[in-house]
Each structure stands twice: as C-alpha cells, then as structure tokens.
C-alpha positions as CSV (number, residue, x, y, z in Angstrom):
1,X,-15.0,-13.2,-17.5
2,X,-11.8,-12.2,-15.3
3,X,-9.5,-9.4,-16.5
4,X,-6.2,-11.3,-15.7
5,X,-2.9,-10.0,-15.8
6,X,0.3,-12.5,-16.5
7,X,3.9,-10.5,-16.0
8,X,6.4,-12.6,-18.3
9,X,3.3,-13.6,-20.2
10,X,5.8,-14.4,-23.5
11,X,7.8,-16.9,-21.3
12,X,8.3,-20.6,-21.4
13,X,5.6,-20.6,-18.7
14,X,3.5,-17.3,-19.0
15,X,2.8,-18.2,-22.3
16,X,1.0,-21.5,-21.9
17,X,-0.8,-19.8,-18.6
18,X,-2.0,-17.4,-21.1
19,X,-3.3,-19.9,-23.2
20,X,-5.0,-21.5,-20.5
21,X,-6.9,-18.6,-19.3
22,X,-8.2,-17.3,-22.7
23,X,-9.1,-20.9,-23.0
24,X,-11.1,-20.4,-20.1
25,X,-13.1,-17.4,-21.7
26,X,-10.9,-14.9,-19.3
27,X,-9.1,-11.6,-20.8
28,X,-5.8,-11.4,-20.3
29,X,-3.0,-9.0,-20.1
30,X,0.5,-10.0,-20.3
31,X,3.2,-8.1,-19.6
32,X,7.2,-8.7,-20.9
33,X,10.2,-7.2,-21.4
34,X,11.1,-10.0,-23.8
35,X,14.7,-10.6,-22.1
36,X,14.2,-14.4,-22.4
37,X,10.4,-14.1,-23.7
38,X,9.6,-14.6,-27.0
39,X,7.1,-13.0,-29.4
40,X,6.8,-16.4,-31.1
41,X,5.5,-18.1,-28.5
42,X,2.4,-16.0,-28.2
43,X,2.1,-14.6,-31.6
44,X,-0.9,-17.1,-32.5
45,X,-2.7,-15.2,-29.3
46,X,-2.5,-11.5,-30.9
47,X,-5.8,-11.8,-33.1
48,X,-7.8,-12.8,-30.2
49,X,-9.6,-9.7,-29.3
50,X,-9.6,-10.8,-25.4
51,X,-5.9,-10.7,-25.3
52,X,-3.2,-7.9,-25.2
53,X,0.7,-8.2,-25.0
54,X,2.4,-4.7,-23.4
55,X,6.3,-4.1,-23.5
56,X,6.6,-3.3,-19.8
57,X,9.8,-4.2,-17.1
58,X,8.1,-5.4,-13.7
59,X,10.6,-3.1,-12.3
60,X,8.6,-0.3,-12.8
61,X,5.3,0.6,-11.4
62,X,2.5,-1.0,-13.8
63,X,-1.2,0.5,-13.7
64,X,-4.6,-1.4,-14.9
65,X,-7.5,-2.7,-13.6
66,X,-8.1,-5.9,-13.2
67,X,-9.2,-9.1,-11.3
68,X,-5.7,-11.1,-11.0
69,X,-2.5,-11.4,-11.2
70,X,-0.1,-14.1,-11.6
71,X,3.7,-12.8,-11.0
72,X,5.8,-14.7,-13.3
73,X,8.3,-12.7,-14.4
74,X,12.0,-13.6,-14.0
75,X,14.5,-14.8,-15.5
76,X,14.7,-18.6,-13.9
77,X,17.8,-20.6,-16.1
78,X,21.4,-19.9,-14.4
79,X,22.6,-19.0,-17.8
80,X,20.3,-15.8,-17.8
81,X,19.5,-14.9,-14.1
82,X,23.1,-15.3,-14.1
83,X,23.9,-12.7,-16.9
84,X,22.8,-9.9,-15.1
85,X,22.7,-10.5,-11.3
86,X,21.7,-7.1,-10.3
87,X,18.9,-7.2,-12.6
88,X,17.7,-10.5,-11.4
89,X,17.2,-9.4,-7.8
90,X,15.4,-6.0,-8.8
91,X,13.3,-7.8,-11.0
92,X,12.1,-10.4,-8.2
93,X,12.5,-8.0,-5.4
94,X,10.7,-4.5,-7.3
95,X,8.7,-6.2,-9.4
96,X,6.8,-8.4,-6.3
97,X,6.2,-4.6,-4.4
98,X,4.9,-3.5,-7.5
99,X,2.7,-5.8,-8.3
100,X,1.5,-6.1,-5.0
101,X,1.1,-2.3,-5.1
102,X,-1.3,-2.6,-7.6
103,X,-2.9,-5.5,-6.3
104,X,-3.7,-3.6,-3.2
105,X,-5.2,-0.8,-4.7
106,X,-7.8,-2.6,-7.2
107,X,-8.2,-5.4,-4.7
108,X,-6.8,-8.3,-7.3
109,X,-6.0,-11.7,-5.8
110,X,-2.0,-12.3,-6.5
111,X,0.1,-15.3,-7.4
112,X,3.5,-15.3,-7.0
113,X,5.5,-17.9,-8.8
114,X,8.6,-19.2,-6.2
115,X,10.6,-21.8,-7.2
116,X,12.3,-24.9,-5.7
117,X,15.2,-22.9,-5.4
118,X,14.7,-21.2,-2.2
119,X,15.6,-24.9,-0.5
120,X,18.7,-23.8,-1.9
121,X,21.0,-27.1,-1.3
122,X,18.6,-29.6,0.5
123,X,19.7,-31.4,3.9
124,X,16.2,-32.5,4.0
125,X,14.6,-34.7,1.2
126,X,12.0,-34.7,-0.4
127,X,11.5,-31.6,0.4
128,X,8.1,-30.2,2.2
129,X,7.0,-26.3,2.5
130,X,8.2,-26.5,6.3
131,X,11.7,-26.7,4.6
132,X,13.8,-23.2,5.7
133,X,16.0,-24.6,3.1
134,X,20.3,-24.1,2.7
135,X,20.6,-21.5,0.3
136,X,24.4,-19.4,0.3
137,X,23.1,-15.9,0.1
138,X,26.4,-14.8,-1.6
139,X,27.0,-17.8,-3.9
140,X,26.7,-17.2,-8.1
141,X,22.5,-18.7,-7.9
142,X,21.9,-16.6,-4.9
143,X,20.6,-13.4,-6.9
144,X,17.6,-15.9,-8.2
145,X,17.2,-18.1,-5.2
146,X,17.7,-14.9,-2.3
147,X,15.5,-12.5,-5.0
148,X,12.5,-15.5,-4.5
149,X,13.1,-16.2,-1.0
150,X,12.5,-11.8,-0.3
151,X,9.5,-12.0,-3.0
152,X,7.9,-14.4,-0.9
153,X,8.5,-12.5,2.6
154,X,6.6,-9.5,0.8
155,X,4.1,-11.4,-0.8
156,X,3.3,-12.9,3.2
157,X,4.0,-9.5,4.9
158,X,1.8,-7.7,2.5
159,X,-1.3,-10.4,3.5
160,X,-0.5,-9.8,7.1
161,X,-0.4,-5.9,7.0
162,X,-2.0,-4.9,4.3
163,X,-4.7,-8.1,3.8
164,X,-3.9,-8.5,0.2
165,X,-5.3,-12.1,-0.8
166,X,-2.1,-13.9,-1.8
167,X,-0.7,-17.5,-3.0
168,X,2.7,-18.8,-3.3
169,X,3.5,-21.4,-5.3
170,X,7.0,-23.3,-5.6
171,X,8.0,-24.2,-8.9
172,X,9.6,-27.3,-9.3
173,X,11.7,-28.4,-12.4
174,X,9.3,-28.1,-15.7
175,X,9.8,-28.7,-19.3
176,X,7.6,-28.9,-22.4
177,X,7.4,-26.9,-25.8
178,X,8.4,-23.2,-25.9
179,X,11.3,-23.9,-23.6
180,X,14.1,-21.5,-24.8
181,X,16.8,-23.8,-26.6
182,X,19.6,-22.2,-24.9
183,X,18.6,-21.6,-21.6
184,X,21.4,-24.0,-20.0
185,X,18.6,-26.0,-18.6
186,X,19.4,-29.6,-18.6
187,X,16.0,-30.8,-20.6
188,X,16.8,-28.4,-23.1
189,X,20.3,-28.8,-23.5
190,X,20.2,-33.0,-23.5
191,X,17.3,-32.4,-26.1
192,X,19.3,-29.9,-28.8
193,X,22.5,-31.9,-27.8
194,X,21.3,-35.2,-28.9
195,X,19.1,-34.2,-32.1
196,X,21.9,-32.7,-33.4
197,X,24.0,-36.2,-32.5
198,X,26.5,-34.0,-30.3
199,X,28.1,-34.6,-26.8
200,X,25.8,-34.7,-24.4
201,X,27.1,-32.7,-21.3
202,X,26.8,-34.2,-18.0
203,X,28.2,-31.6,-15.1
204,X,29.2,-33.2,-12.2
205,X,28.7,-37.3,-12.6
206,X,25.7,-37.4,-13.0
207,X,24.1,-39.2,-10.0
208,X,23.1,-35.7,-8.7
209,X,18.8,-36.3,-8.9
210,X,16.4,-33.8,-10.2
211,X,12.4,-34.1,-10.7
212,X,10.7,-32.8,-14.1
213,X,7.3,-32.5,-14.4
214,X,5.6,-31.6,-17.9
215,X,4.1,-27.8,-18.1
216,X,0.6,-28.8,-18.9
217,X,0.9,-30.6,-15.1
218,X,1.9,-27.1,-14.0
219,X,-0.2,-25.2,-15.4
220,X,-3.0,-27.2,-13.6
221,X,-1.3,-26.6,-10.4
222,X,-1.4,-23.0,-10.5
223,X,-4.7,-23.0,-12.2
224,X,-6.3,-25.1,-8.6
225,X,-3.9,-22.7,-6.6
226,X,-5.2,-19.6,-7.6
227,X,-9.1,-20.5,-7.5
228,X,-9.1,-23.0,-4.1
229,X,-11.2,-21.3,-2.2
230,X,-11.5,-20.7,0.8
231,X,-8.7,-18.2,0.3
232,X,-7.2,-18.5,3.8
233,X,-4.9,-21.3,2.3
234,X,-2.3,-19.3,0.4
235,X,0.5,-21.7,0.7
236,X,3.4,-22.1,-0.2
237,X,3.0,-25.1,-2.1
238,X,5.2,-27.1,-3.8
239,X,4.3,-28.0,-7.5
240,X,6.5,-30.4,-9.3
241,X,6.9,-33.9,-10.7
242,X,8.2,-36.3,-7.0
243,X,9.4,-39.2,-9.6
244,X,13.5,-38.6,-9.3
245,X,15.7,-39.2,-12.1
246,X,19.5,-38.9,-12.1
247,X,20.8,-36.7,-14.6
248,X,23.0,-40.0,-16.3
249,X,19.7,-41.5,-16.6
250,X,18.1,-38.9,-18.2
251,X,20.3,-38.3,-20.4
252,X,20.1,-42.2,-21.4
253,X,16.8,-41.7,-21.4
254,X,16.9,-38.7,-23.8
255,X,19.4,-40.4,-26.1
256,X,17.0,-43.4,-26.5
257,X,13.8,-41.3,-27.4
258,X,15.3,-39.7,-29.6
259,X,17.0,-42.5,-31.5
260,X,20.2,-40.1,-30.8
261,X,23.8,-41.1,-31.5
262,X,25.2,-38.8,-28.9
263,X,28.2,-39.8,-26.5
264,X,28.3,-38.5,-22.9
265,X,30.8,-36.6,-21.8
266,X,31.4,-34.9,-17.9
267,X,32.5,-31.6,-16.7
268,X,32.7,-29.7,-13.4
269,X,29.9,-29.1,-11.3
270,X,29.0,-25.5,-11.2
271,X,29.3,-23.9,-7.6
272,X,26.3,-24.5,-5.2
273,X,24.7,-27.0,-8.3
274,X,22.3,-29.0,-5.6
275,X,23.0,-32.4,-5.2
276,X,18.9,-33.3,-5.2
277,X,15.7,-31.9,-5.7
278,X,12.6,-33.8,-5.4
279,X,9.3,-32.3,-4.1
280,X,6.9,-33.4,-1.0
281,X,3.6,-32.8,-2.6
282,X,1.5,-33.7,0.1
283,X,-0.2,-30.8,0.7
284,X,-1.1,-30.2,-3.1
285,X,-2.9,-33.5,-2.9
286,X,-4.6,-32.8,0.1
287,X,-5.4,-29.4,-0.5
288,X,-5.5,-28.7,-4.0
289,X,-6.5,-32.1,-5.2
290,X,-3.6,-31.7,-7.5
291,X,-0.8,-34.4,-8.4
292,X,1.0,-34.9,-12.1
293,X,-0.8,-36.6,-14.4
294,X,1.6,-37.0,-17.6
295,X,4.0,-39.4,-17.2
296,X,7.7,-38.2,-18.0
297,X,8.4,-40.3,-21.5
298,X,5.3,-38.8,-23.0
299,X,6.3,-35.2,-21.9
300,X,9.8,-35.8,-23.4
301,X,8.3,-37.0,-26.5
302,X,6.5,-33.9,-27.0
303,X,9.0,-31.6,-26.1
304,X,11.4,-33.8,-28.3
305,X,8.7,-32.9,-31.4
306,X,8.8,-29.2,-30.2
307,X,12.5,-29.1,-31.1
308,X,13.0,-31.0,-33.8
309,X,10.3,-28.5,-35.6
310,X,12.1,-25.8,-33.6
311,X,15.9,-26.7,-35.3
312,X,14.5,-27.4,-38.6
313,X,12.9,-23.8,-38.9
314,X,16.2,-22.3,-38.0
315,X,18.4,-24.2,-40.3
C-alpha cells in the first residue's frame, strides 16, 4: 500500500484517479479547494477508510507524508482559468514549488499534469514533445498555458538540482462523466446543448480540429507514467486521443447520438482559439506501452448517459 496524494482530487480528473488508486488497494489523500471541484463527485469515496478529502489551496505550503504525488490542480476550461487570471498562474506556478517542496523533503516521486496547451497555436502537427510550441505569453489563455509551461521548467529544474524523481505528462483533450456542465468545454457544452434540443454553438466555423480521448484512456496513461520504471524517463509525454475531429463534425456527431433536434449556429472565434490540436503519441507507445483503447462513440455515449442523469437530478 502507497500513501498517495492527488491535489484537485474532487475534479473532473482527480476524482476518477482517485478512484483508480483506491481501486488499486493504495491510500489516498486528495486535496481541493472545490473552485471547479465537486463534493459529488467523490462523495461515494468518503466511507472508505483508506481515503481522506482536505480543504486545502495548492497555493499554500501543504505538509504529510507520503509516497506520491500527482499535481493536478488547476483550473483547465477558459471559462474558469479565465475568471480569475492571477489566480490561475499562482495556482500552477506556487502550487508546483510547493508540491515539489514537499516532494523533496519526504522523497515522493511527483507527477505533474501539463496540458496540450503549452503548444499554444501549433505550426507543427501532430504535435511531438520536441514541439517548443507558439504560445502568446500575453494573450487571454496565456495565464493557463504560460502557468503550465513555468510548472514544467520547475518540475525539470528541480530533478536536475535538487534530484527529485519527476514525470510530466501533457494532457490532451478528455471527456467522460463528472465533467462540470458548464465548464465552456466543447464536449460538455454540445452534450447539455443538444439534450436540452437548444442551439448548438459552433465558434469559429467549425473546421478548426481537436482530438478527445475518453478519461478511463487517461487515467491509464498516467497510471503507466507514474510506475514505468526505470525512472530516468520522466517525459514529457503526450497523452491524448490522435483520431481528429472537426468541431462541425462533432457536433453532428453529438446531435446524432443523442437523437437531438438541435440546430447549429456560429459565432466568433475567441482570441488565440488554436486552429488544431492532435497529439504524436509515439513515445507513449514506445515507452509506456500506452495508446487509447475506447473508441470515441462509445465514450460519447457514456458521457451522454452521465448528463442526461445529471439534468434530470437538477430539474
């Protein structure tokens, strides 16, 4: 048994890692400050006696001793890292050098989750962990994708100076259940939109591509990532889904699952929106062994039951 500690353990993501890891006979702490985490979606996990939930912001110091540490915590939709830029960039920036703090002084082995984002823009696609990526450092996203970008130069500085055993993953698009309905997110919004047989909203024209994979394929990756051993690969490594979509054809796709009779309708593209996003995942499937596994229509029809359940509850 590992003594693992999961900051934004209540999360869309946090919370199905925690459910993994207690699976997995592991205790495990997680840590939130509940600004886009949710009680609800690890209340079912507060019985188990292996398992405790602590109010904490990762932008203060956190002590406990334990084994590792995955460093999840920030808020990753534009509609909330946006709400509070400052906040965003404190929280990636302070809460990395603190949890590497503390993973320096009990000796835990650290995971930091990066996202896609720090290829800003792409010139290059798909895009490989070589990437230095096109990312405006004083555009509207730039508090997420800058506050990831200096997470990940700690995370590598703190190896080289300090030896701190590290990996970096980058997170590519994800959905699944426990998504937040109004996170702005285009799975999330196409999903609510068409169950409730209103405009879909396409920004832009929709041939701008994305790639989704489904959160049980990402929770695998960073499962493999944190345990490959030997530990001297620490990454980055991209984790996403490389089958591309266009955003018209998801939303087609969307309206068809979910037997939806929702209209489209366009508006602006928000400033530095990147034109495509699909991962190289080479290196995860040479290294890691790792590749998606659930094919997109499935995923969609899960999250599609997730909230249907989740709308009728509120109304």
């Amino acid at each position: 048994m590992k003594r693992i500690l999961v900051t934004g353990g209540a999360g869309f993501i946090g919370s199905h890692l925690c459910e993994k890891l207690l699976s997995e006979g592991n205790e495990v702490i997680a840590l939130d400050n509940f600004f886009t985490g949710n009680k609800k979606n690890i209340i079912h996990l507060l019985d188990n006696p292996y398992f405790e939930l602590i109010r904490h912001d990762v932008t203060m110091p956190f002590f406990a001793e334990i084994d590792e540490i995955y460093n999840l915590a920030c808020p990753a939709s534009p509609v909330h890292y946006q709400y509070n830029a400052i906040k965003t960039v404190k929280t990636s920036v302070m809460g990395a050098i603190n949890m590497l703090g503390l993973a320096k002084r009990v000796n835990a082995k650290i995971l930091q989750a990066s996202t896609s984002e720090v290829y800003g823009d792409p010139e290059i696609h798909p895009q490989p962990e070589t990437y230095w990526g096109n990312v405006n450092p004083l555009g509207i996203r730039s508090c997420y994708d800058e506050g990831k970008r200096v997470a990940e130069t700690l995370f590598i500085n703190y190896r080289r100076q300090n030896k701190v055993r590290i990996k970096i993953v980058r997170i590519f698009n994800t959905y699944g259940p426990k998504m937040h309905p109004n996170d702005g997110r285009v799975v999330s919004n196409f999903i609510v939109q068409a169950l409730q047989n209103k405009e879909i909203t396409i920004y832009g024209d929709g041939n701008q591509t994305r790639s989704f994979q489904y959160i049980d394929d990402l929770i695998s990756g960073l499962d493999k990532m944190m345990n490959y051993t030997p530990e001297d690969f620490y990454g980055p490594v991209n984790i996403g889904n490389p089958e591309e979509f266009t955003i018209f054809e998801l939303a087609q796709l969307i309206i068809k699952l979910t037997n939806s009779k929702s209209k489209i309708s366009f508006l602006p593209l928000p400033e530095d929106d990147p034109l495509q996003r699909k991962p190289d995942i080479s290196l995860a499937k040479e290294m890691l062994k790792w590749e998606p596994t659930i094919h997109p229509k499935d995923g969609l029809l899960k999250t599609i039951d997730y909230f249907d359940n989740l709308l009728k509850e509120d109304f």
